[in-house]
C-alpha positions in Angstrom: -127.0 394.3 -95.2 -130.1 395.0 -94.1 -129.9 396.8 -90.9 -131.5 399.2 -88.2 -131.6 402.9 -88.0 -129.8 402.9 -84.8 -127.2 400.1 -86.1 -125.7 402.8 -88.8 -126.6 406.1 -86.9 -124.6 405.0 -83.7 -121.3 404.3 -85.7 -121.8 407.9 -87.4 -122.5 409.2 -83.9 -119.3 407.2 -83.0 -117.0 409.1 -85.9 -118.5 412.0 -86.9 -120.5 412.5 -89.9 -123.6 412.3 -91.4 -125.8 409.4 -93.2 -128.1 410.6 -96.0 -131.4 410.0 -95.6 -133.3 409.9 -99.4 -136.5 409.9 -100.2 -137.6 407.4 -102.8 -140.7 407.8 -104.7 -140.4 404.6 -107.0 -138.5 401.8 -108.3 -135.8 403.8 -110.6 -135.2 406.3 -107.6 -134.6 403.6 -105.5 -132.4 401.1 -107.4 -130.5 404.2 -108.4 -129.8 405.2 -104.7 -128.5 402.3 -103.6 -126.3 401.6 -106.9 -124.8 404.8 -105.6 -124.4 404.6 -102.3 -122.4 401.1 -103.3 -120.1 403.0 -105.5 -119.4 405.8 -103.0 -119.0 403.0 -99.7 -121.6 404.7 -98.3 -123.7 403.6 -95.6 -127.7 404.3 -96.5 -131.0 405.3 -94.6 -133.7 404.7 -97.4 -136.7 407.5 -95.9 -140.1 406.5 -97.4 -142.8 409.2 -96.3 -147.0 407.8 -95.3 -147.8 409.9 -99.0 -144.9 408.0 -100.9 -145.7 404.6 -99.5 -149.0 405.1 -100.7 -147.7 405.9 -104.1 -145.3 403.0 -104.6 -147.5 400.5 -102.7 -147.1 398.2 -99.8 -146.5 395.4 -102.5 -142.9 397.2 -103.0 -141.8 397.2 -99.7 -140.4 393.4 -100.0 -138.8 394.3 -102.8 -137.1 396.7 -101.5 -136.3 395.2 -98.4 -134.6 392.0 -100.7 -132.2 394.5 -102.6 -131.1 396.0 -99.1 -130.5 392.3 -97.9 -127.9 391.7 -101.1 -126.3 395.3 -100.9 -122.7 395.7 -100.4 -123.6 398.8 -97.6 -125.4 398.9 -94.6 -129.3 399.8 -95.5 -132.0 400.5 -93.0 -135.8 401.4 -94.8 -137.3 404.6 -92.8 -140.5 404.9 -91.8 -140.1 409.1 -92.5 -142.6 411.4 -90.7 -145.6 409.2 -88.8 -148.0 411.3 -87.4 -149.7 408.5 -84.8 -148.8 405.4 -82.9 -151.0 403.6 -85.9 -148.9 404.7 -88.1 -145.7 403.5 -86.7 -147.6 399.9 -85.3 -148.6 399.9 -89.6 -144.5 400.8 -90.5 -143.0 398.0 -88.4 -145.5 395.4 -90.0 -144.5 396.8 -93.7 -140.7 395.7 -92.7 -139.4 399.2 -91.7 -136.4 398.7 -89.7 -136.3 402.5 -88.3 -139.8 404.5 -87.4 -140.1 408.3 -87.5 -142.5 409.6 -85.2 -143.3 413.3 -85.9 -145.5 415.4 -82.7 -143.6 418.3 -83.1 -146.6 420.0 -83.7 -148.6 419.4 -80.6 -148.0 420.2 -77.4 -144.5 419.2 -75.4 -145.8 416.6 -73.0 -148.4 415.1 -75.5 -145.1 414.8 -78.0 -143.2 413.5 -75.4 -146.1 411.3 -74.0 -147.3 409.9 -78.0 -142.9 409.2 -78.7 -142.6 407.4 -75.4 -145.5 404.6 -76.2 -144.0 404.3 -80.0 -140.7 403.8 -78.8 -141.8 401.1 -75.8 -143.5 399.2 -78.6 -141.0 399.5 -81.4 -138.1 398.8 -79.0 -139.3 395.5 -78.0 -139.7 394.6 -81.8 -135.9 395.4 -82.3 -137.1 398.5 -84.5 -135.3 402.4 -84.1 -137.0 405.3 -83.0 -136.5 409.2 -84.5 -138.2 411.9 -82.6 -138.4 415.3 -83.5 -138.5 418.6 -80.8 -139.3 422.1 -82.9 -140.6 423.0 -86.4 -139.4 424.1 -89.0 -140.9 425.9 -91.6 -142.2 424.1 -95.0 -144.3 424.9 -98.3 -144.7 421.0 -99.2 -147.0 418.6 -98.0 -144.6 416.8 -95.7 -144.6 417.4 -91.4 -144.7 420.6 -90.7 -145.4 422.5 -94.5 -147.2 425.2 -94.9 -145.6 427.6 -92.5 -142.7 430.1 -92.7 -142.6 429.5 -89.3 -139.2 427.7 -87.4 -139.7 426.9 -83.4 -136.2 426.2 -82.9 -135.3 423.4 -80.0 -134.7 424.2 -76.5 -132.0 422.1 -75.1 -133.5 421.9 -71.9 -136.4 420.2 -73.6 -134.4 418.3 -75.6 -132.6 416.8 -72.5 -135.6 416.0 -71.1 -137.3 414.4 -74.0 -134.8 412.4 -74.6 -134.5 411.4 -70.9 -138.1 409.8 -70.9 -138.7 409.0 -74.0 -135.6 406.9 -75.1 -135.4 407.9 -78.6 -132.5 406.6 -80.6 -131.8 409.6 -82.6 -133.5 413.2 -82.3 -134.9 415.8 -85.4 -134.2 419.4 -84.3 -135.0 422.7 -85.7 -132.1 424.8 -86.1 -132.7 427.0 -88.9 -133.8 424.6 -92.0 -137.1 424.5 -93.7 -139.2 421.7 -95.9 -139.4 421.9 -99.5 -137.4 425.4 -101.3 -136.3 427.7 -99.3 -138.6 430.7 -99.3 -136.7 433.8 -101.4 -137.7 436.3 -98.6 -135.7 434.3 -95.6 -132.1 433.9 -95.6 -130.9 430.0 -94.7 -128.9 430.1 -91.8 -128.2 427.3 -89.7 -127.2 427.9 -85.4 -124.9 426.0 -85.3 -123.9 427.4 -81.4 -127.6 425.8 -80.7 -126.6 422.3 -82.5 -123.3 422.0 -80.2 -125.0 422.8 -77.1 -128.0 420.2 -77.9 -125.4 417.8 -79.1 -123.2 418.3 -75.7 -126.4 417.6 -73.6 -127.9 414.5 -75.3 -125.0 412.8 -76.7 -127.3 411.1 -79.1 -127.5 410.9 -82.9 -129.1 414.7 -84.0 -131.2 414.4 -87.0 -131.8 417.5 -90.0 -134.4 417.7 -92.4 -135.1 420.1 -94.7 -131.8 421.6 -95.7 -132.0 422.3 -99.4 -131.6 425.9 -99.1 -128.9 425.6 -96.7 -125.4 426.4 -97.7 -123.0 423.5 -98.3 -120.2 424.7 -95.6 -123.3 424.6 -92.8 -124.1 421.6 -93.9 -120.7 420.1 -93.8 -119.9 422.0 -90.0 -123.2 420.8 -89.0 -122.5 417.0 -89.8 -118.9 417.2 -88.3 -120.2 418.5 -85.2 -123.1 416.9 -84.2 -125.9 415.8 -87.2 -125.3 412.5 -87.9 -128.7 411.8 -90.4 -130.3 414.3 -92.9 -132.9 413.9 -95.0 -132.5 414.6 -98.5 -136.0 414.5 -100.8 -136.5 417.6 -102.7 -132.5 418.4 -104.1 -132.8 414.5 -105.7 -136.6 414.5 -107.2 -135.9 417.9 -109.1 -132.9 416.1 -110.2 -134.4 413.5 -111.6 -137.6 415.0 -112.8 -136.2 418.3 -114.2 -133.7 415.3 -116.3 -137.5 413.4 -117.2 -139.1 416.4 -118.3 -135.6 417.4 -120.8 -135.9 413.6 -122.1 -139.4 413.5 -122.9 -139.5 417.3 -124.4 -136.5 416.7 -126.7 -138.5 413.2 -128.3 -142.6 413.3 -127.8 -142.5 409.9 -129.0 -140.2 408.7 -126.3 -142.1 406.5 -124.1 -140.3 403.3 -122.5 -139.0 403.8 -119.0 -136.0 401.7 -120.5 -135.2 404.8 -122.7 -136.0 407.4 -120.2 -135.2 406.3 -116.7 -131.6 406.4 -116.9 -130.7 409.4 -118.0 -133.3 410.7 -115.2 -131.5 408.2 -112.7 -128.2 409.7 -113.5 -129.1 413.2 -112.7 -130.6 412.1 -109.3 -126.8 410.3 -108.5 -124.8 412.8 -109.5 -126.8 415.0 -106.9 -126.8 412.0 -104.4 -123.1 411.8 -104.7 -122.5 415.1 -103.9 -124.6 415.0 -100.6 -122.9 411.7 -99.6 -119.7 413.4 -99.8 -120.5 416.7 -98.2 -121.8 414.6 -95.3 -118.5 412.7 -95.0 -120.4 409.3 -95.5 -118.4 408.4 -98.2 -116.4 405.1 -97.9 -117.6 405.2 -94.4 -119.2 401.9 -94.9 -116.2 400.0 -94.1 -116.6 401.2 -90.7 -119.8 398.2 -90.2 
């Protein structure tokens, strides 16, 4: 069930709730997300960042695009984060149904100008567009890291954007930040700012970065107007904190057959959780 970003966000625009976005980094992550998602009924955006299709290879993206063909929920492979036009013109020639393209960091009218020319191109290739208006703050290498810094969106510019650009879903900063949460700033999302954005666009809103963010924010937020958030770092400490407890407890382990799962595992259990604070669960029945 191979399908396109706006396909699956539109329905969760439609009722309400919110489609995880994960971040896969390899093969294991990947199988493993979409064995869950099956289990919970859960529609699924699989988010692929620039650095981690360099790290898994072009040569995987068929692959992955066959197991989202057979699945038994709605799939669409995101292009997560483009910086350029290139970049998004490179996604939709890999196979990505759905194409991030991140300006948020330079100025309004060159964003809106750079998302307008992605989306006319994509559009005509029956590809989605995400935009993204604000920053928010990040200590990874993804978007906007290396900032405590969060520009939070003005609705007026969002209405706007939007407008002219034709976007089919929108990132906005409202109080979330890339990577862990820095211990000197409290997570606190304004959620007054996400209803009034939401009643002036309509379309699907899009979070990143809320790992630090508590779990009733997150639910609110996905009941009242998020409909996609991206979850990368709460499942990859998962599974890697799991990888480091196998191989430390036997030296000698070393096939991925007696490793993997137990790392996979970790990863779901987190992945399950997010699906069902997001209200995504069993929601695949509505496609």
């Amino acid at each position: 069930m191979l399908t396109t970003g706006k396909a699956i966000l539109d329905v969760a625009n439609q009722h309400s709730f919110a489609v995880p976005a994960f971040n896969i980094s390899d093969w294991a992550m990947f199988k493993g997300i979409v064995e869950i998602s099956e289990q919970t009924n859960a529609p699924l955006i699989v988010a692929i960042h620039p650095d981690e299709v360099a790290h898994i290879g072009r040569e995987m993206l068929p692959g992955i695009i066959a197991r989202a063909h057979t699945s038994t929920v709605p799939i669409a492979i995101h292009w997560d984060h483009g910086a350029t036009y290139e970049q998004a013109l490179q996604a939709v020639q890999y196979g990505f149904t759905s194409v991030m393209i991140d300006a948020s960091m330079k100025p309004f009218d060159e964003n809106l100008a750079i998302t307008r020319k992605v989306v006319d191109s994509a559009h005509v290739l029956g590809v989605s567009v995400e935009g993204e208006l604000g920053t928010i703050g990040g200590n990874d290498t993804y978007a906007e890291g290396g900032s405590d810094t969060i520009i939070y969106t003005d609705p007026d510019d969002a209405v706007t954007y939007v407008e002219q650009t034709g976007v089919d879903s929108l990132a906005i900063a409202i109080g979330t930040f890339h990577g862990f949460y820095p211990a000197h700033l409290k997570p606190e999302l304004k959620l007054g700012l996400l209803k009034e954005i939401k009643s002036r666009v309509g379309i699907p809103l899009v979070l990143h970065g809320g790992s630090g963010n508590p779990d009733d924010e997150i639910r609110e937020a996905a009941r009242i107007g998020i409909n996609k958030i991206n979850i990368s770092t709460d499942i990859k400490v998962a599974y890697h904190n799991k990888m480091r407890e196998v191989l430390g407890n036997d030296p000698k382990t070393r096939e991925p057959n007696a490793i993997q799962p137990a790392c996979v595992a970790a990863m779901n259990e987190v992945a399950a959780q997010k699906i069902e604070l997001f209200g995504a669960a069993g929601k695949a029945s509505l496609y």
